[in-house]
N, CA and C of each residue as an Amber inpcrd file, in Angstrom:
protein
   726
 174.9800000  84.0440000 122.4990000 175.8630000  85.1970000 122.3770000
 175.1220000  86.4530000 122.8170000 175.8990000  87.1650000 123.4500000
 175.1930000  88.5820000 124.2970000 175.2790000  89.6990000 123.1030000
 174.0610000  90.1570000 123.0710000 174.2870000  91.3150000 121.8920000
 174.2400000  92.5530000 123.0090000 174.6450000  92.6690000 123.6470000
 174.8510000  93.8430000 124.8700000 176.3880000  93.8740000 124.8450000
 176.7610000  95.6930000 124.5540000 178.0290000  95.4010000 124.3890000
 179.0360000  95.3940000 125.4000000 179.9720000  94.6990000 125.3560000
 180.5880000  94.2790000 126.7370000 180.8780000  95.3090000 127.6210000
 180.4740000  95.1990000 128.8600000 181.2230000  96.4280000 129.3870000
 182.5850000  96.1730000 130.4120000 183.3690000  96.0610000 130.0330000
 185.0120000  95.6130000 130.1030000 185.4660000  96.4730000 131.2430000
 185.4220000  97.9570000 131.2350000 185.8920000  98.5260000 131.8120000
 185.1390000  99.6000000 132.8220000 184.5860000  99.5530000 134.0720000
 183.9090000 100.4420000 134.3950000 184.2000000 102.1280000 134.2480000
 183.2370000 102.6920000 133.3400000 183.9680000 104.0220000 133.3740000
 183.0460000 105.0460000 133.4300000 181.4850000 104.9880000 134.0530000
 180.6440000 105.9880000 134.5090000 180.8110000 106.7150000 135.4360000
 181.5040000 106.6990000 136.8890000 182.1600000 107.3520000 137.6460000
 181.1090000 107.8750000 138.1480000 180.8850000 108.8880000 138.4550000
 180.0000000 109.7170000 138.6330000 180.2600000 111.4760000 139.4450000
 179.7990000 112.0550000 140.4290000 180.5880000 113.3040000 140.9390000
 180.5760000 112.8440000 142.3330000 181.5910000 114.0580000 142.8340000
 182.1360000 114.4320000 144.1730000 182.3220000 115.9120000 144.6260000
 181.7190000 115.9140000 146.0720000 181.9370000 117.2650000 146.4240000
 183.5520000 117.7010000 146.4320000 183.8930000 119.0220000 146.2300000
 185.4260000 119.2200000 146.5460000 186.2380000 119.3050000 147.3770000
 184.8850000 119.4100000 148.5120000 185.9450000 119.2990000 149.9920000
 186.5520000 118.0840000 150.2930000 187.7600000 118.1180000 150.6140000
 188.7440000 116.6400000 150.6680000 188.8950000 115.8300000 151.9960000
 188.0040000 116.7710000 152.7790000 187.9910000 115.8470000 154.2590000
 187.2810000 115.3950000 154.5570000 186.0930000 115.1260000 153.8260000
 184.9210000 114.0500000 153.8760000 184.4250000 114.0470000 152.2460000
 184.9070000 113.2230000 151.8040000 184.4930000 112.7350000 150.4500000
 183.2990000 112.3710000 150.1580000 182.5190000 112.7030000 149.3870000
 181.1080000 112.4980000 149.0350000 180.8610000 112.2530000 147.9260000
 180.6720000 110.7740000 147.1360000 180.8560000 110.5830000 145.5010000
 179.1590000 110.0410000 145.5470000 178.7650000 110.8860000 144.1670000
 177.8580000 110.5950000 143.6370000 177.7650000 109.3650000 142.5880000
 176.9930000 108.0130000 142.9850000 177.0230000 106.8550000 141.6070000
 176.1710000 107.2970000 140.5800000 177.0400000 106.9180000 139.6870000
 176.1430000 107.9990000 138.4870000 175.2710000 106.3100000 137.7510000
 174.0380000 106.3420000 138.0650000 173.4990000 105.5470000 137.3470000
 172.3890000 105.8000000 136.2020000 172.6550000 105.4640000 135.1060000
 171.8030000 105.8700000 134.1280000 170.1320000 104.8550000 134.4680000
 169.6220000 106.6320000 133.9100000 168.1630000 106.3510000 133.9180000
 167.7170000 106.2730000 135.4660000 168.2660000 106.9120000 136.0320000
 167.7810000 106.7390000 137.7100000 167.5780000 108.1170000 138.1070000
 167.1070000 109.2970000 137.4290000 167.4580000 111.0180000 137.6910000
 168.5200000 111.1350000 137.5580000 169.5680000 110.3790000 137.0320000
 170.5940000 111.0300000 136.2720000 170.7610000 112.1890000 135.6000000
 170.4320000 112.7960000 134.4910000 170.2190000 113.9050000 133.9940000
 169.9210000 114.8990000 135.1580000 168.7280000 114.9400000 135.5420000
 168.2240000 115.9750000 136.3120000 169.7890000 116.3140000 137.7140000
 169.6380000 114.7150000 138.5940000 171.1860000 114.8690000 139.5830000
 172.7110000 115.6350000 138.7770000 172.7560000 114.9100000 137.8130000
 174.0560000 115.4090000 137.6020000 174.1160000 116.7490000 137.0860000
 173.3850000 117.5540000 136.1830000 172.8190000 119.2050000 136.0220000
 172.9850000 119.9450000 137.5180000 172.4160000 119.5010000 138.4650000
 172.5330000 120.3260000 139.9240000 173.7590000 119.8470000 140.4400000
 174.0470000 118.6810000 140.9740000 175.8850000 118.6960000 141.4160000
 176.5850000 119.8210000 140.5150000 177.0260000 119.6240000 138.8390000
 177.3050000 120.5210000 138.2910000 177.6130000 121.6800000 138.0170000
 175.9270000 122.2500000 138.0700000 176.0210000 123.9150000 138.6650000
 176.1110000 124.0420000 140.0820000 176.5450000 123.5810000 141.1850000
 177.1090000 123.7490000 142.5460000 178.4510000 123.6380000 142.5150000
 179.3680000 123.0800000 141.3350000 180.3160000 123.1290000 141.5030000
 181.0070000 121.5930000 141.8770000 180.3400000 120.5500000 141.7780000
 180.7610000 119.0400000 142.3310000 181.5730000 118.5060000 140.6330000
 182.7580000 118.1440000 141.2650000 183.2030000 117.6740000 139.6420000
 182.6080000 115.6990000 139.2600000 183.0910000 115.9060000 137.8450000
 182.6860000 114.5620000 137.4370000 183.8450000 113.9340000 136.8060000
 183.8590000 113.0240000 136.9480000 184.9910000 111.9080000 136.7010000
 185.3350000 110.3080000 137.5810000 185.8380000 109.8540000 137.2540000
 186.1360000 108.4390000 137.9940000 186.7420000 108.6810000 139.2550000
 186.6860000 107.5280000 139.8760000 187.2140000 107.7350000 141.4150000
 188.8100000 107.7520000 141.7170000 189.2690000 107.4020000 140.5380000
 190.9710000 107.6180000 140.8040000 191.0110000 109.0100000 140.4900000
 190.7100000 110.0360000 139.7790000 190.5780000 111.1090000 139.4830000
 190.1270000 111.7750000 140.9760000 189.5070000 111.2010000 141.7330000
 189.4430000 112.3690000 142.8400000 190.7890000 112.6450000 143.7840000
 190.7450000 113.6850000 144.8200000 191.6580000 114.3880000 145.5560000
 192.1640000 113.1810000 146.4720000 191.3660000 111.9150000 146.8950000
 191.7970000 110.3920000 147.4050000 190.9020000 109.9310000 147.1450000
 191.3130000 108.6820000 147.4740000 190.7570000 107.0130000 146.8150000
 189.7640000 106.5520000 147.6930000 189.6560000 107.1730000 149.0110000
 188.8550000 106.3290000 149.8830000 187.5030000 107.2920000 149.7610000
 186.5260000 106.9830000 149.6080000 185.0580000 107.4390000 149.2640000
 184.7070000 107.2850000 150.8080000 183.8680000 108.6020000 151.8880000
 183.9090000 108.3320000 152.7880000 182.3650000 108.4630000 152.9590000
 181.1830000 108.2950000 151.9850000 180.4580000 108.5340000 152.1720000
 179.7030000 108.5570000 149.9420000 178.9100000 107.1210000 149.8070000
 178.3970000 106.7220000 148.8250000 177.0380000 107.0170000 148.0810000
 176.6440000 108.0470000 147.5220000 175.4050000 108.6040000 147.2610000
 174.8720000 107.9960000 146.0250000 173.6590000 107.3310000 146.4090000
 173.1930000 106.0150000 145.6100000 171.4610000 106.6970000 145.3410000
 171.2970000 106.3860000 143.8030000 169.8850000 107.1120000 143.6960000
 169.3560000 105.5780000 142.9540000 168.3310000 104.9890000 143.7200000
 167.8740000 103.2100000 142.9300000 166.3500000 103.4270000 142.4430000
 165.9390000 103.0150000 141.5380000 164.7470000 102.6740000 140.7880000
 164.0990000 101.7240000 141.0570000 162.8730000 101.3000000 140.4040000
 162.0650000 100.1070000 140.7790000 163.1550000  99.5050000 139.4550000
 163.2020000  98.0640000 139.8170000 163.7280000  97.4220000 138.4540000
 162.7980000  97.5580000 137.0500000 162.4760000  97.1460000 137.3010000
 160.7900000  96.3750000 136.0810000 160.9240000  98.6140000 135.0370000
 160.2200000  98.9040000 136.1220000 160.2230000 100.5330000 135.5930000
 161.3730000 100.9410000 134.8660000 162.5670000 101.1880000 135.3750000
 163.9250000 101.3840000 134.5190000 163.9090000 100.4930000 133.5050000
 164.1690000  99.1870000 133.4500000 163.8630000  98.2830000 132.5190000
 163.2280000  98.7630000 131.2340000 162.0400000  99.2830000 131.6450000
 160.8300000  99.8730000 130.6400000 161.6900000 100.8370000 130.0450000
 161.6200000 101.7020000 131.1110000 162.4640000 102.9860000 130.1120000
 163.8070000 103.1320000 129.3440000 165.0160000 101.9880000 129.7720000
 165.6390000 101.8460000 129.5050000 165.5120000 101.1580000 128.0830000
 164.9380000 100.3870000 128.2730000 164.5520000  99.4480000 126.7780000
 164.2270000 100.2520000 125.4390000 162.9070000 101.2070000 126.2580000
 162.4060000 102.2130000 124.8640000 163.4880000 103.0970000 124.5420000
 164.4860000 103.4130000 125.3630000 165.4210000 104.3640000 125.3080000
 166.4760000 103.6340000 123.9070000 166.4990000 102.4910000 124.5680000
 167.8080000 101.9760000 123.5630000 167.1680000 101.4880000 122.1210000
 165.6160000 101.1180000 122.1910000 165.0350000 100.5540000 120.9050000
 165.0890000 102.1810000 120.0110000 164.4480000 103.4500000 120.8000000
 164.0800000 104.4160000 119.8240000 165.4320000 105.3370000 119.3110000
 166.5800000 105.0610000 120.0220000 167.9390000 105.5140000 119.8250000
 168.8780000 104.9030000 118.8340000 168.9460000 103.5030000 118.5910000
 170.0550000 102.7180000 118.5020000 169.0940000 101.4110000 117.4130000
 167.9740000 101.4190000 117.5090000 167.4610000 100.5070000 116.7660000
 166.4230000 101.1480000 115.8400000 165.5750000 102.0090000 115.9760000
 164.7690000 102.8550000 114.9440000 165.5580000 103.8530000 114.1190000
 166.3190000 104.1680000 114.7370000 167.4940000 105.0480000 114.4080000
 168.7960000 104.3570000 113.9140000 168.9340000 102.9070000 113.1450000
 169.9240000 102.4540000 112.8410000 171.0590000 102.7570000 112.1880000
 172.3750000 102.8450000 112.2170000 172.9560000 103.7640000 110.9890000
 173.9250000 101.9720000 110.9160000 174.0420000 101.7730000 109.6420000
 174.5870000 100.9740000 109.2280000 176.2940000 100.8300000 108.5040000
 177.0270000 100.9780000 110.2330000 178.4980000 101.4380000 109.6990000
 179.4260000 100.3030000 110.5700000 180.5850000  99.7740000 110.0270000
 181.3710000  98.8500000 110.8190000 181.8080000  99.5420000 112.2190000
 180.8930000  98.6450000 113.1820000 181.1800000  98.8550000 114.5610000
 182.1970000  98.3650000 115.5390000 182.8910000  97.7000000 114.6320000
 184.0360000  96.9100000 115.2730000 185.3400000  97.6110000 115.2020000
 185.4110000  98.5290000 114.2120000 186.2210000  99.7610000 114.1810000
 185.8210000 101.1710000 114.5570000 184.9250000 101.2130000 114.7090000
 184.0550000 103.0370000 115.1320000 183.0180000 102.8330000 116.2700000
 182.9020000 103.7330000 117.1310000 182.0130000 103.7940000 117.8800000
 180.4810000 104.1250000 117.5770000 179.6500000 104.1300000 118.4050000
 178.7500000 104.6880000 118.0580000 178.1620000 106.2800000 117.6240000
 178.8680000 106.9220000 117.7650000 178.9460000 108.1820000 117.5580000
 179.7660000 108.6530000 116.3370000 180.5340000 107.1810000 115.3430000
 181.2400000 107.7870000 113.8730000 180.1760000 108.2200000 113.2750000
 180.9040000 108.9230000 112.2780000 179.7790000 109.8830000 111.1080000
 180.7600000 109.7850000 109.6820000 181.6230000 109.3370000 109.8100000
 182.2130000 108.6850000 108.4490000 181.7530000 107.6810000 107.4610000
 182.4400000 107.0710000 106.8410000 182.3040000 106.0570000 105.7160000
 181.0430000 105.3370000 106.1600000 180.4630000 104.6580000 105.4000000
 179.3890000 103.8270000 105.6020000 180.1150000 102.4460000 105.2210000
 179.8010000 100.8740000 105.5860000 180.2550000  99.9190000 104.7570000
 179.3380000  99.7680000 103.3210000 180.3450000  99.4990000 102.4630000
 179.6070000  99.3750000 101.1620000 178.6240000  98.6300000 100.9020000
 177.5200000  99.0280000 100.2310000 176.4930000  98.0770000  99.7880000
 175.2170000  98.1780000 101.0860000 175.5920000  98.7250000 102.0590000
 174.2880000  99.5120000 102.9510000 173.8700000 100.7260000 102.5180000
 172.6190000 100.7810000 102.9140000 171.5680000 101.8940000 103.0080000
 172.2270000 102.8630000 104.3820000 171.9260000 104.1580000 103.2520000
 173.0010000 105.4880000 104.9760000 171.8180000 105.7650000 105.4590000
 171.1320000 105.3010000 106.1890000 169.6750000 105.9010000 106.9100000
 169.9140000 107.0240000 107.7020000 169.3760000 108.1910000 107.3890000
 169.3070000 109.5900000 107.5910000 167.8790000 109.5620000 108.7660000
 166.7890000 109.5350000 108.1720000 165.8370000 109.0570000 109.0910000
 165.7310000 108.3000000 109.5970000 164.9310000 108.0170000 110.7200000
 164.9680000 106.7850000 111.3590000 163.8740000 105.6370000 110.1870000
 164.4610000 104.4920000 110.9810000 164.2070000 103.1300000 110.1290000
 162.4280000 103.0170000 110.0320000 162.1680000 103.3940000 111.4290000
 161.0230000 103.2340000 111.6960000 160.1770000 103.7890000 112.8750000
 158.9700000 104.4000000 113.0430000 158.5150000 104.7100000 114.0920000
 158.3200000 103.7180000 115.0610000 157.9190000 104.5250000 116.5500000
 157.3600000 103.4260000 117.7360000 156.4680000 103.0170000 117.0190000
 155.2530000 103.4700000 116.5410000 154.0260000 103.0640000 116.2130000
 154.2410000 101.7520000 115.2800000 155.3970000 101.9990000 114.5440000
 155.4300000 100.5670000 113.1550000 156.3640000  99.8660000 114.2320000
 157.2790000  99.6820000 114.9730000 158.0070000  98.7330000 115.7910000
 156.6140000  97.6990000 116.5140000 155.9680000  98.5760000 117.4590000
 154.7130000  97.8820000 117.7790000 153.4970000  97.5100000 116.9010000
 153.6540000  97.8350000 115.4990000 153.2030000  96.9230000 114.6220000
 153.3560000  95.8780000 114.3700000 154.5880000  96.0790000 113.6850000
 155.7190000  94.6430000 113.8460000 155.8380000  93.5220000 114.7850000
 155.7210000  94.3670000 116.1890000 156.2980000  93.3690000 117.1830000
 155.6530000  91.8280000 116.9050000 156.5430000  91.1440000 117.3950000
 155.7930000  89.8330000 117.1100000 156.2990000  88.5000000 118.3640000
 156.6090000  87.4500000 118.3810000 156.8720000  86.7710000 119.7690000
 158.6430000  86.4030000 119.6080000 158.5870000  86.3800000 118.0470000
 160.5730000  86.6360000 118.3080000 161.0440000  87.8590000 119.0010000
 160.5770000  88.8560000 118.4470000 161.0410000  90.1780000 119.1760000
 160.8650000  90.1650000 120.4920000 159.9000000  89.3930000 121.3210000
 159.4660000  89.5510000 122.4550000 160.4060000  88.3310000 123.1970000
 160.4090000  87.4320000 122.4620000 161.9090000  86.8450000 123.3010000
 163.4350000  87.0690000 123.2430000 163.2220000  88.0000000 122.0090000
 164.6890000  88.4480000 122.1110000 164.7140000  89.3530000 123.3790000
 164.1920000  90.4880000 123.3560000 163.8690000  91.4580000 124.6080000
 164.1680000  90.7030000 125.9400000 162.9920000  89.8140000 126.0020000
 163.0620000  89.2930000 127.4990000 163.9600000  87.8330000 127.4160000
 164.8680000  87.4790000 126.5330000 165.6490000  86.2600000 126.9080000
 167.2540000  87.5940000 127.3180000 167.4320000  88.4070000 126.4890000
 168.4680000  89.3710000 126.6660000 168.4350000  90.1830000 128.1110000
 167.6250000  90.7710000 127.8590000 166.9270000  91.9560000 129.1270000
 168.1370000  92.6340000 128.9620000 169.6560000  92.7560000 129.2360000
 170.4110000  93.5360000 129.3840000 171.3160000  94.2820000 128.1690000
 170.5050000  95.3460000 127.3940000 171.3490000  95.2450000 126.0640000
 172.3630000  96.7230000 126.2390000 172.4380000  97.7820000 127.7120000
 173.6130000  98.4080000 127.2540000 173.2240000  99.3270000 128.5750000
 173.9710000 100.4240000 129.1350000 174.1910000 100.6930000 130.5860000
 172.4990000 101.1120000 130.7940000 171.7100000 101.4950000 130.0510000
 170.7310000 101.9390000 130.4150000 169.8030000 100.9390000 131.1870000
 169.8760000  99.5810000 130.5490000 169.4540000  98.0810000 130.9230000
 169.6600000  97.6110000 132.0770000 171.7990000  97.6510000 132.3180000
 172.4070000  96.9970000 133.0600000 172.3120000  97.3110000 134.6840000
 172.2950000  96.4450000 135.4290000 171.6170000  96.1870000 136.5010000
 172.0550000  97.2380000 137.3490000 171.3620000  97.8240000 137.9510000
 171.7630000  99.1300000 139.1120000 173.0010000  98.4810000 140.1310000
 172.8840000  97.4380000 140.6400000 173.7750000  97.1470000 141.8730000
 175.1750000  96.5590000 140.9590000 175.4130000  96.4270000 139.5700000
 176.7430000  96.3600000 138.5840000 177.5340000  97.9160000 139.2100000
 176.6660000  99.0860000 138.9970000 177.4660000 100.4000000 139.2520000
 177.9080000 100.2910000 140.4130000 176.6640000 100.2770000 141.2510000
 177.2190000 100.4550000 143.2480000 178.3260000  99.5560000 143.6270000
 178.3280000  98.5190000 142.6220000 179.1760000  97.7390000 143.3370000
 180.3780000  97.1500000 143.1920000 180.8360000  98.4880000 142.2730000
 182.2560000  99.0160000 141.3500000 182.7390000  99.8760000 142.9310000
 181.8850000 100.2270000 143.7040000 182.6540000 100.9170000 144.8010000
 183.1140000 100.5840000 146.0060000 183.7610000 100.4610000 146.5850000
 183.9710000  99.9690000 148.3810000 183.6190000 101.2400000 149.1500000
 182.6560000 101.2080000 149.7420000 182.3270000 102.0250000 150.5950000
 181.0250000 100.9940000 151.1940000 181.2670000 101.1790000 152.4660000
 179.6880000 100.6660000 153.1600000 179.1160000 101.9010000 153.7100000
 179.3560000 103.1880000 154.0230000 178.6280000 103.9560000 153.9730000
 177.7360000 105.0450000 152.5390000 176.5870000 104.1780000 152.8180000
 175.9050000 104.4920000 151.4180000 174.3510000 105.0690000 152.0830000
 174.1870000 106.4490000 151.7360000 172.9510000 106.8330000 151.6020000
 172.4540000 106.8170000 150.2540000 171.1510000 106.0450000 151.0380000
 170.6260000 105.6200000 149.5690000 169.2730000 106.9190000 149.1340000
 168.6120000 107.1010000 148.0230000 167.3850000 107.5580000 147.8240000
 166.7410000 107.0080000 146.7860000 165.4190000 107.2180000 146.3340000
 164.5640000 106.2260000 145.8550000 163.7910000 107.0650000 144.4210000
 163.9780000 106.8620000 143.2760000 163.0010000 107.5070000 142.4230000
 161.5760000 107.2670000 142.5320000 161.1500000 108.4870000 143.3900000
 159.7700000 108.5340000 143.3070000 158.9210000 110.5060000 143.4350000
 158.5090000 110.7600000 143.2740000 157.8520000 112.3710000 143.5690000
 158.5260000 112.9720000 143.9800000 159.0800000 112.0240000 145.3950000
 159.5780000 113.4380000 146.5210000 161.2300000 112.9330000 146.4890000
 161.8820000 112.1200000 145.5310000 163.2500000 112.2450000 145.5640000
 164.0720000 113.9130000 145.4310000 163.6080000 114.7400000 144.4990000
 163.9730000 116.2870000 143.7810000 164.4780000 116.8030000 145.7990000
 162.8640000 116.6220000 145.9610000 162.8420000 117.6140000 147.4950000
 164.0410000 116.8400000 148.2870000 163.8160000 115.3770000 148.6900000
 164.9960000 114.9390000 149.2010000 166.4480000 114.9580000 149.1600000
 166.8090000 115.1540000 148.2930000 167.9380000 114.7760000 147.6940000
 168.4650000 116.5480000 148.2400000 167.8130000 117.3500000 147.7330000
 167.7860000 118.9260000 147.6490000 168.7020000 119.0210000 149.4740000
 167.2590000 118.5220000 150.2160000 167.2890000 118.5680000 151.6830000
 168.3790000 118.1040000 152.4420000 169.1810000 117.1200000 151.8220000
 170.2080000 116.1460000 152.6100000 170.8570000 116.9330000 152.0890000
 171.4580000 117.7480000 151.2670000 172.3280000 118.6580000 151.0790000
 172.3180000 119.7160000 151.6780000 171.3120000 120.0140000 152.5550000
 170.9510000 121.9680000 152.6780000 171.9430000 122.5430000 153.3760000
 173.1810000 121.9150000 153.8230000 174.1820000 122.0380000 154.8690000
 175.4340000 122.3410000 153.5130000 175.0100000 122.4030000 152.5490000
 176.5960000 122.8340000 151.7120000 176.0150000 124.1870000 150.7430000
 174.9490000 124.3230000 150.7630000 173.9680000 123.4680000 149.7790000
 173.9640000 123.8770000 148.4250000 172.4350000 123.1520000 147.9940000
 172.6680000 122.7830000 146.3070000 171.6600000 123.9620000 145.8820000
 171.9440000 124.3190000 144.9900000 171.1420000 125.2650000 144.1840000
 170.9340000 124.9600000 142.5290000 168.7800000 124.7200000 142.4340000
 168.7330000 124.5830000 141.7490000 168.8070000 125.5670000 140.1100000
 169.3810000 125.1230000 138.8030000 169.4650000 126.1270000 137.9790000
 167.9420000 126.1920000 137.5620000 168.1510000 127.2690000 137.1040000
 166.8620000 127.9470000 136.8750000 166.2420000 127.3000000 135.7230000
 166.8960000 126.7430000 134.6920000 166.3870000 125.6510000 133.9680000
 166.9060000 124.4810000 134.0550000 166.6560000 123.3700000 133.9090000
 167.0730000 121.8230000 134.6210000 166.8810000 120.8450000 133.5620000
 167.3010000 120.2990000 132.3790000 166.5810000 119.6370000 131.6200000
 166.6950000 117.9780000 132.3960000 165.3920000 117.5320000 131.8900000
 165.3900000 116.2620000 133.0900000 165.6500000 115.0170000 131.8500000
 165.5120000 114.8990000 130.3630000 165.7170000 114.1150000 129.6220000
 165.1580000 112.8520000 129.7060000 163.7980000 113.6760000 129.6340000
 162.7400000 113.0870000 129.8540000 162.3700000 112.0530000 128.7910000
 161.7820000 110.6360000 128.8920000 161.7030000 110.1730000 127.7340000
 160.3670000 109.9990000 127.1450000 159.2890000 110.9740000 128.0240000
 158.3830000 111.1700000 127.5430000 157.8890000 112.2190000 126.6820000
 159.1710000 112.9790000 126.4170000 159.1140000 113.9490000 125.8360000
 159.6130000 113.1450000 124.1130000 159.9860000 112.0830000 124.0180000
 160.1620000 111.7550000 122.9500000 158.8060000 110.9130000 122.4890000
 158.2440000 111.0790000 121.3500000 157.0340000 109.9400000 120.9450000
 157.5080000 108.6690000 120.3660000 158.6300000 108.5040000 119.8560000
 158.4520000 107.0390000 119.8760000 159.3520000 106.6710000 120.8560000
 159.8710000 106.7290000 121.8110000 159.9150000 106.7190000 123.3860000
 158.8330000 106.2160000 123.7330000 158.4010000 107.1470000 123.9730000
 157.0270000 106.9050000 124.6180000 155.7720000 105.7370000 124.2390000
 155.5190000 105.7180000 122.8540000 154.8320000 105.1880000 122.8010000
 155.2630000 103.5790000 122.9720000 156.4910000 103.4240000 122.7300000
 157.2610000 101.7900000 123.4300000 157.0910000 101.2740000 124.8420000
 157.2520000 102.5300000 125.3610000 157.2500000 102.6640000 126.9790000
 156.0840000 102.3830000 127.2770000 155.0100000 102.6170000 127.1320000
 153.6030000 102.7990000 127.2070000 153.0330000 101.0930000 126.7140000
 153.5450000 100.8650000 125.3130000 153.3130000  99.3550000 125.0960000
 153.5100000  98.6350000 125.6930000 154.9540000  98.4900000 126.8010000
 155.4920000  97.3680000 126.8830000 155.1690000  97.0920000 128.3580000
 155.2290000  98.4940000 129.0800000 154.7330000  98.6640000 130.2860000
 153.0080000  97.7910000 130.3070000 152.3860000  98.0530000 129.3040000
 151.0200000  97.3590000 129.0960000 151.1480000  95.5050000 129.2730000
 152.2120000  95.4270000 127.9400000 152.8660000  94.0840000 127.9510000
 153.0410000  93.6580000 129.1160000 153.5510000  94.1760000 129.8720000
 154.1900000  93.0250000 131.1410000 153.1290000  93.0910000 132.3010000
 151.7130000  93.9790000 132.2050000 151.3060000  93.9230000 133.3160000
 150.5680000  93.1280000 132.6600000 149.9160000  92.8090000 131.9800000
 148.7790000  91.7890000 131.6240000 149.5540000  90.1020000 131.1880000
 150.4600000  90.1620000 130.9750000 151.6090000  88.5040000 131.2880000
 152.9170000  88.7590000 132.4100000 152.1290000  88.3120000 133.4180000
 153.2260000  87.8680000 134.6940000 154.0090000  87.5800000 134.6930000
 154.4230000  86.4140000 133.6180000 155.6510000  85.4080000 132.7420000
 156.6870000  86.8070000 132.4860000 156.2680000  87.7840000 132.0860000
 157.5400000  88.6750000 131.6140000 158.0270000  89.4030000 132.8560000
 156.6100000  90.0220000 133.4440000 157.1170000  90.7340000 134.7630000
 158.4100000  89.5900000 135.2670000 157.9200000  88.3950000 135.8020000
 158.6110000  87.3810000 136.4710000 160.4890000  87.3650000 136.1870000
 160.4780000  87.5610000 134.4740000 161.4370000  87.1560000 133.7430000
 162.9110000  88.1440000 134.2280000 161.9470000  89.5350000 134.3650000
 162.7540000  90.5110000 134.7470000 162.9000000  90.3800000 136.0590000
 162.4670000  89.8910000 137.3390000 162.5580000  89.8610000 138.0930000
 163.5590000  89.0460000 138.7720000 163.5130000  88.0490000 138.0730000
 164.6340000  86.8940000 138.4440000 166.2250000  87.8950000 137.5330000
 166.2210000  88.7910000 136.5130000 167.7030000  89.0930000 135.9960000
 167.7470000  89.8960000 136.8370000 166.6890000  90.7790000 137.7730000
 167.5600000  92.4250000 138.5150000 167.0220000  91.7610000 140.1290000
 166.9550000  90.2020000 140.4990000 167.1650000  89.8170000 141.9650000
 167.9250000  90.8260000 142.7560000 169.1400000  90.5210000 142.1950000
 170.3430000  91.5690000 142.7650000 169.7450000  92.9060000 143.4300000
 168.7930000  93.7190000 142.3520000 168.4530000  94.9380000 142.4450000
 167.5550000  95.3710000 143.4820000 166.6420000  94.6180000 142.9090000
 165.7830000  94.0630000 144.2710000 165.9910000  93.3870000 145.6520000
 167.2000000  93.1480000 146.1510000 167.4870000  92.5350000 147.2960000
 168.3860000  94.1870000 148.0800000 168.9120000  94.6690000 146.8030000
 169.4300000  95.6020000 147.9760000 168.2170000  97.2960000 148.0920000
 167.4170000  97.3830000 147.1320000 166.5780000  98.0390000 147.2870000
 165.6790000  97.2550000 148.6840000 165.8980000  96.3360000 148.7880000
 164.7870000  95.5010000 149.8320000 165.1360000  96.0810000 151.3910000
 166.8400000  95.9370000 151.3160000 168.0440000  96.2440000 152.3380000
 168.2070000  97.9100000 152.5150000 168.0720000  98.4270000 151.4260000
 168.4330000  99.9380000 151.4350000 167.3840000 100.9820000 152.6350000
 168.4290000 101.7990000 153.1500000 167.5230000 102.8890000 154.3110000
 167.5630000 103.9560000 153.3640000 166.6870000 103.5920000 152.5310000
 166.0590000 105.3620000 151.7980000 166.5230000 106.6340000 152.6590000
 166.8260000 107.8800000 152.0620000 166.3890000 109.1320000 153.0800000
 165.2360000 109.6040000 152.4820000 164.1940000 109.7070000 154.1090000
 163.3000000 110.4710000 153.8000000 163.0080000 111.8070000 154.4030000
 163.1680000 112.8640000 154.2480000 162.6160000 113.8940000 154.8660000
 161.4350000 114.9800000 155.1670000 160.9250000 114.4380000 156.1380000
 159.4380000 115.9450000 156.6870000 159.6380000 117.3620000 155.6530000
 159.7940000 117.2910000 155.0790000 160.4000000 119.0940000 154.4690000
 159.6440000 119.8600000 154.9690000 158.3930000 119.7140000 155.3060000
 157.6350000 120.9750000 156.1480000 157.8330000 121.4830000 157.7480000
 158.6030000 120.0470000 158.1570000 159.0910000 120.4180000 159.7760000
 160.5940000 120.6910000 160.3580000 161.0620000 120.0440000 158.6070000
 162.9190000 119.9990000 159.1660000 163.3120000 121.2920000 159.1240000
């Protein structure tokens, strides 16, 4: 049984410029500069919503931002352990979302603080936890495989870009023809700015480079990810000559 909760209905969407004679939709994929991308579309004025929501249906041009798998993975994982699992609130989820703040079910503990730090999770950890992790790998959009989003869309024209240093400058550059302007503060939602974030991230990232077996494990669930990152024409741009 998948403890990842179903995702039934695609509904991340992502943005689009407003001009209606060449459509330009942004895939909004979590944990890929998400935060940081969608803050600048934003303040330029690009709206957000699903693709039936735009001015037409035909996307004439697919703006795709992809990660290393294994890396997202990492961050995604610490994201959902230090959010949703250290941070447990113990309320019937089959009627409320994650975000109720009502009734508790009777006879639970209302945990106000979190359950537990990174530091005591990686105390704890032990080889059940470590096969739950890596027999699951996919426990919620932060997890779920990059090419699931892209490939909610029909469009074959897709510029792709790549999280690495010089994505900010790139991304900036392929726009300079409308262009984007950055706000003067940008929060990037960072997850190193959280410590028990971080210190998961930091463990597990350790974990998988010293047993291959796990790297491997992930490798065979985000194939997918990796075949079209393999396929993908990055943009890269000179910024000092263009």
């Amino acid at each position: 049984m998948s403890l990842m909760p179903t995702l039934q209905q695609f509904d991340h969407g992502g943005y689009w410029h407003p001009a209606t004679d060449w459509l330009i939709f942004y895939c909004l994929i979590p944990k890929n500069a998400s935060s940081w991308t969608s803050q600048v579309l934003s303040h330029n004025g690009w709206m957000r919503g699903k693709i039936d929501q735009c001015p037409k249906r035909s996307i004439d041009e697919l703006i795709v931002i992809l990660r290393d798998p294994v890396d997202r993975w990492v961050a995604g994982i610490a994201q959902y352990l230090s959010s949703y699992v250290l941070n447990s609130h113990w309320f019937d989820r089959s009627k409320y979302n994650q975000g109720y703040q009502g009734n508790y079910i009777v006879g639970k503990p209302n945990f106000i603080s979190p359950v537990m730090t990174g530091n005591q999770f990686i105390a704890a950890y032990n080889d059940v936890t470590e096969r739950l992790l890596f027999e699951q790998i996919a426990f919620d959009d932060h997890t779920q495989e990059q090419s699931w989003f892209v490939d909610h869309f029909e469009c074959e024209n897709r510029t792709y870009f790549y999280v690495d240093e010089s994505l900010q400058s790139n991304f900036i550059e392929k726009f300079k023809s409308i262009p984007l302007n950055v706000p003067d503060y940008c929060d990037r939602n960072r997850g190193a700015d959280n410590e028990n974030h971080r210190v998961i991230y930091d463990f597990l990232h350790e974990r998988i480079r010293s047993r291959p077996y796990l790297r491997n494990a992930l490798e065979r669930y985000y194939r997918r990810d990796f075949d079209m990152i393999e396929s993908a024409d990055f943009q890269q741009f000179d910024i000092h000559t263009v």
